[in-house]
OpenMM code with the backbone's topology and positions (N, CA, C; nanometers):
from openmm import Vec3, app, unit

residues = "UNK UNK UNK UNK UNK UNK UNK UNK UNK UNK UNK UNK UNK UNK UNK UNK UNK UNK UNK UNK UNK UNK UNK UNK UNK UNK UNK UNK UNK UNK UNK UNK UNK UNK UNK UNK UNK UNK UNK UNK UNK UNK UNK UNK UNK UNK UNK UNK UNK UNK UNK UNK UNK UNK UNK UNK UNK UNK UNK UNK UNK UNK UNK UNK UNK UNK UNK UNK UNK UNK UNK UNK UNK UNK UNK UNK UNK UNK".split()
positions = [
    Vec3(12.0283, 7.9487, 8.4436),
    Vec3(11.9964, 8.0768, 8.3826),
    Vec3(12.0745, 8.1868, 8.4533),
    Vec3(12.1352, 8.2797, 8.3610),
    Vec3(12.2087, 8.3444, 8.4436),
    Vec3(12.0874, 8.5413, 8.4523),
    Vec3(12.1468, 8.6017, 8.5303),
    Vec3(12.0973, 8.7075, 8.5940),
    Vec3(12.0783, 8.8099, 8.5219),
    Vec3(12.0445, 8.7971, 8.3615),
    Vec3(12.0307, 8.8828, 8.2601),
    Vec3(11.9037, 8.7670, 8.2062),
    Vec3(11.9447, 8.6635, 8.1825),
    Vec3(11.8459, 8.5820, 8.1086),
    Vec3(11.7469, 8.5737, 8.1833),
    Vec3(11.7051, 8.5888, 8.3298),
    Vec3(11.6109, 8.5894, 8.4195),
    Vec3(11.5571, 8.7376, 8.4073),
    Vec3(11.6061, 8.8307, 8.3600),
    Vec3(11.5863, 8.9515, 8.3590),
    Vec3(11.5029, 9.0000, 8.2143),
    Vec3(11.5706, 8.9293, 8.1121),
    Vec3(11.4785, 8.9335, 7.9979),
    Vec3(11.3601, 8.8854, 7.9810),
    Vec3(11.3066, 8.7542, 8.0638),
    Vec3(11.2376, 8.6683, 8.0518),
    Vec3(11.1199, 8.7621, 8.1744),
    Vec3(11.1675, 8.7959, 8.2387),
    Vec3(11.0581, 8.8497, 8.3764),
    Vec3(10.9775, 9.0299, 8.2856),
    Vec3(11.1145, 9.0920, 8.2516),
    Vec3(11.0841, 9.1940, 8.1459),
    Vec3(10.9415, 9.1500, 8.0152),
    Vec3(10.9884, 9.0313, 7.9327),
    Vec3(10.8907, 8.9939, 7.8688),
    Vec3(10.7451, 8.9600, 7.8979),
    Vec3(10.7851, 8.8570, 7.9959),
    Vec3(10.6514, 8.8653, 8.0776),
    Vec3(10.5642, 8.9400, 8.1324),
    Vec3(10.6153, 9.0808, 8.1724),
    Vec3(10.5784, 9.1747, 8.2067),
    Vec3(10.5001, 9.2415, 8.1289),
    Vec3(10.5667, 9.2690, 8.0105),
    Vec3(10.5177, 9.3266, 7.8847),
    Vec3(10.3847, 9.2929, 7.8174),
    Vec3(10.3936, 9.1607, 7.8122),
    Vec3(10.2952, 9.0371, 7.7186),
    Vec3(10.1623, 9.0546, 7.8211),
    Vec3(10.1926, 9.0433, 7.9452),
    Vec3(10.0502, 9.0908, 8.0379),
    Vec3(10.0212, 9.1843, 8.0480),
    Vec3(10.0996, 9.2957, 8.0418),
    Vec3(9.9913, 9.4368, 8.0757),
    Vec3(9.9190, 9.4334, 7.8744),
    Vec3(9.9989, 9.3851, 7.7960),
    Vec3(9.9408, 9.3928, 7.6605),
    Vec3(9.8205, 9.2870, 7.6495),
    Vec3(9.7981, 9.1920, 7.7193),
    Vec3(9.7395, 9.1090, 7.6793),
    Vec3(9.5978, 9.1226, 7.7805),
    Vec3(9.5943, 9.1752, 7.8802),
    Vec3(9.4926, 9.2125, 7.9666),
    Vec3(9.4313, 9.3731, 7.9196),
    Vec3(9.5143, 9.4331, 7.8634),
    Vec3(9.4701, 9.6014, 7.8130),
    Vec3(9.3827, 9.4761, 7.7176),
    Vec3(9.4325, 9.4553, 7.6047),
    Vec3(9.3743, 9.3925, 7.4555),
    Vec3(9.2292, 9.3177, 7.5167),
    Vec3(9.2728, 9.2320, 7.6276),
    Vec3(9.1667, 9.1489, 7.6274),
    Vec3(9.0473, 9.2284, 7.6833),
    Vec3(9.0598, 9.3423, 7.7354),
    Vec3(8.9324, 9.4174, 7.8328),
    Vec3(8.9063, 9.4976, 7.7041),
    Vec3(8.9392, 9.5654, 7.5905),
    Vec3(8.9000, 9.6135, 7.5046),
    Vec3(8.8580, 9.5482, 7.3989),
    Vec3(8.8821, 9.4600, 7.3797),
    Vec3(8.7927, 9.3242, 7.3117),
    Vec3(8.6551, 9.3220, 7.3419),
    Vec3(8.6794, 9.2649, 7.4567),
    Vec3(8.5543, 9.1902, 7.5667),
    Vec3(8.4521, 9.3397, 7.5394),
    Vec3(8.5081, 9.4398, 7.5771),
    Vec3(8.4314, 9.5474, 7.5797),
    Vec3(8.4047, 9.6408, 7.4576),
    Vec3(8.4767, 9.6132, 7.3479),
    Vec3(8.4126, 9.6555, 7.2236),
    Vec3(8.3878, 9.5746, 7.1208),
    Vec3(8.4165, 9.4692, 7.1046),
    Vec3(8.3795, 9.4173, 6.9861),
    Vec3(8.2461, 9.3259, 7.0007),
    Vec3(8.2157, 9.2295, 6.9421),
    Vec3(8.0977, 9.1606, 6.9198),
    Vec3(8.1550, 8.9993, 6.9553),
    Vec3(8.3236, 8.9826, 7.0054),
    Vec3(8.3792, 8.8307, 6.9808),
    Vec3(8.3201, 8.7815, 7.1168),
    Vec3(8.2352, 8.6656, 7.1227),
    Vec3(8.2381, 8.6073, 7.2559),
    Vec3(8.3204, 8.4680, 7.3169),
    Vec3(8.3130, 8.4387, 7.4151),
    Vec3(8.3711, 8.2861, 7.4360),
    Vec3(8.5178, 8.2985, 7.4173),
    Vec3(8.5905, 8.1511, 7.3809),
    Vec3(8.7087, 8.1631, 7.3265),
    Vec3(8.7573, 8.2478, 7.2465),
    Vec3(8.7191, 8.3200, 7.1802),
    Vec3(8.8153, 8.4149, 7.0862),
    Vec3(8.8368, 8.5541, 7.1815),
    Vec3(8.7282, 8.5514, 7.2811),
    Vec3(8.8203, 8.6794, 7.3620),
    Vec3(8.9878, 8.6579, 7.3770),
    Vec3(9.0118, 8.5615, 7.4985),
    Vec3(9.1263, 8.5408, 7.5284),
    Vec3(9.2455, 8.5448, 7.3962),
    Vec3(9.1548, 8.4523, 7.2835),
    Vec3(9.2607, 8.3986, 7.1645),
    Vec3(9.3466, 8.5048, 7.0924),
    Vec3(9.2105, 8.6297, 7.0676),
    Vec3(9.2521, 8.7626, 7.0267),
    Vec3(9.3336, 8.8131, 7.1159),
    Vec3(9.3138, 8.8066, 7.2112),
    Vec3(9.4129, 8.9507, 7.3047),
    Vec3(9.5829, 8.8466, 7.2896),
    Vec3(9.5531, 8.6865, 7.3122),
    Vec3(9.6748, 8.6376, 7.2746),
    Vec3(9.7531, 8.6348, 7.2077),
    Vec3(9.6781, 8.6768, 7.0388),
    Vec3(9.7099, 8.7023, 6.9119),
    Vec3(9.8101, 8.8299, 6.8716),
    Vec3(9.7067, 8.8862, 6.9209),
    Vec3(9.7570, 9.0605, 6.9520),
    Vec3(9.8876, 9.0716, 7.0400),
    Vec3(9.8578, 9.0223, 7.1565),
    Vec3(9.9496, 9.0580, 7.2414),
    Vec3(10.0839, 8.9804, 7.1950),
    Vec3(10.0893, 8.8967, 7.1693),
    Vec3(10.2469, 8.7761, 7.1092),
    Vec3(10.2693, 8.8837, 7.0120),
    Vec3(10.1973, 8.9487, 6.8627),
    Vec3(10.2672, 9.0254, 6.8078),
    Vec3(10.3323, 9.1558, 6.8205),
    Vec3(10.2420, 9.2233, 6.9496),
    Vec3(10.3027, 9.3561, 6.9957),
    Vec3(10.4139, 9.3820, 7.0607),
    Vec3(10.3948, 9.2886, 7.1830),
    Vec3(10.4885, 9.2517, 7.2941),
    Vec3(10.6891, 9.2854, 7.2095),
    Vec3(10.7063, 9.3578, 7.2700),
    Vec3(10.8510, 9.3657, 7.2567),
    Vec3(10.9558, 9.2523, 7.3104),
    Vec3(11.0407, 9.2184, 7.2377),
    Vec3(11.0939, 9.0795, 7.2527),
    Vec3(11.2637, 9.1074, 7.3260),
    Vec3(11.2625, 9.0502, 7.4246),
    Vec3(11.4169, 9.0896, 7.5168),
    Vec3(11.4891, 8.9444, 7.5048),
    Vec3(11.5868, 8.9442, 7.4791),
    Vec3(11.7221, 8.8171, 7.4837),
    Vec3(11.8569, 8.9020, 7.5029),
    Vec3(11.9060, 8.7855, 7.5866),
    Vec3(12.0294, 8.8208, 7.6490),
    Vec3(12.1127, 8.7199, 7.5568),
    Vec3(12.2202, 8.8012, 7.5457),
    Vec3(12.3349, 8.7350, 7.4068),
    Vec3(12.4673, 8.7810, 7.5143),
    Vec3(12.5365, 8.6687, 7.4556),
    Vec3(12.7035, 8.6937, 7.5222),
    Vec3(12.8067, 8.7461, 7.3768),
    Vec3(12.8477, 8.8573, 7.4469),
    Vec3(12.9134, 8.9108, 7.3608),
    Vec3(13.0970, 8.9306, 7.4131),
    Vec3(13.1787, 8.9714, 7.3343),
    Vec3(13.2871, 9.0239, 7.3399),
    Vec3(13.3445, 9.0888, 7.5270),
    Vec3(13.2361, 9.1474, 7.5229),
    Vec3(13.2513, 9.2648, 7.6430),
    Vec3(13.1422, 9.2312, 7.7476),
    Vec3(13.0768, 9.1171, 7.7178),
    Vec3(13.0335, 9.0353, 7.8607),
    Vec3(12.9245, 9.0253, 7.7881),
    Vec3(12.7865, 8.9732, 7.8769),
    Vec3(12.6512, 8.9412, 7.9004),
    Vec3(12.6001, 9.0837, 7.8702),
    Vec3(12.5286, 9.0822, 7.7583),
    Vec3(12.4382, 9.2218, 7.7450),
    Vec3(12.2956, 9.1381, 7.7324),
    Vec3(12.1382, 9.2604, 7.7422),
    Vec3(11.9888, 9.2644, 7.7159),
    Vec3(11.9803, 9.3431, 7.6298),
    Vec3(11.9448, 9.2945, 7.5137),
    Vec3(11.8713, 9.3541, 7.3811),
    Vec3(11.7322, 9.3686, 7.3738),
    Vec3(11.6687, 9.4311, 7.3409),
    Vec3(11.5151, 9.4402, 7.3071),
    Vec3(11.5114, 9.4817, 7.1646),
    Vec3(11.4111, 9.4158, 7.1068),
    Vec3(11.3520, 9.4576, 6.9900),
    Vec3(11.1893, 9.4643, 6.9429),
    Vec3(11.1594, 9.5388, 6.8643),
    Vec3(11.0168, 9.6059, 6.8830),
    Vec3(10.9782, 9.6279, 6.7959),
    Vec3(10.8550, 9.5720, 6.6938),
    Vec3(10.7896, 9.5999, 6.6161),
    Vec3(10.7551, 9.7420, 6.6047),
    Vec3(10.7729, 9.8384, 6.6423),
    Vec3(10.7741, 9.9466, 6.6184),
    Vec3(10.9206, 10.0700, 6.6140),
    Vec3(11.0091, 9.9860, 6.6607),
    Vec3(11.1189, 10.0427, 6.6582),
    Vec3(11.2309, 9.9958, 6.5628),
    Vec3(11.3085, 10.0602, 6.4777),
    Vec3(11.3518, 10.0549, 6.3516),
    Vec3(11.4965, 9.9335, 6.3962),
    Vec3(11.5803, 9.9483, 6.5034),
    Vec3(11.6756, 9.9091, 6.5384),
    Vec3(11.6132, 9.8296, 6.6804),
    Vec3(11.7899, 9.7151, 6.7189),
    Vec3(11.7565, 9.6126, 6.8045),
    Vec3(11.8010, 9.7445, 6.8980),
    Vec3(11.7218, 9.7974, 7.0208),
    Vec3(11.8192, 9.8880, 7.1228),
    Vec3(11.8954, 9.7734, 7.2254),
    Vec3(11.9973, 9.8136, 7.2709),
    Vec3(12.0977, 9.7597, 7.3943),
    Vec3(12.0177, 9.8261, 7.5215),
    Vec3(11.9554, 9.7417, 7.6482),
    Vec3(11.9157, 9.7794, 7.7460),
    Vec3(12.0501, 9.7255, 7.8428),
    Vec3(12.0407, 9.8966, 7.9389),
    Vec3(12.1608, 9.8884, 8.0545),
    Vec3(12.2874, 9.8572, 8.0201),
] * unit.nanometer
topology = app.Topology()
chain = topology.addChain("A")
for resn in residues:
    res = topology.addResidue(resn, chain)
    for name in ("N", "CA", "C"):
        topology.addAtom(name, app.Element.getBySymbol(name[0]), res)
């Protein structure tokens, strides 16, 4: 793995947990779901929110892309 693809992957991860621990404590704490569907929901949630980073080789070297269900275009990170 080279030093962008370790970078997207640690970025993602990053992302998917602070989303998936916010989701899961506001679950747990407002809704009525108990047991397994806490976790399942915030998992649910969080896989679709989570902004998605891959490193692609291009022309002009190794670039990090992100893309985001809320953002219209793929942006170029760094």
């Amino acid at each position: 793995m080279t030093k962008l693809q370790v970078r997207a992957f640690i970025y993602q991860l990053g992302c998917f947990a602070i989303l998936f621990i916010s989701i899961r404590y506001l679950v747990e704490r407002y809704t009525g779901l108990t047991g397994f569907w806490i976790p399942m929901t915030a998992f649910m949630v969080g896989t679709i929110l989570s902004p998605k980073f891959k490193s692609i080789n291009t022309n002009d070297g190794e670039k990090l892309y992100m893309r985001w269900i809320f953002l219209k275009d793929v942006k170029e990170i760094g």
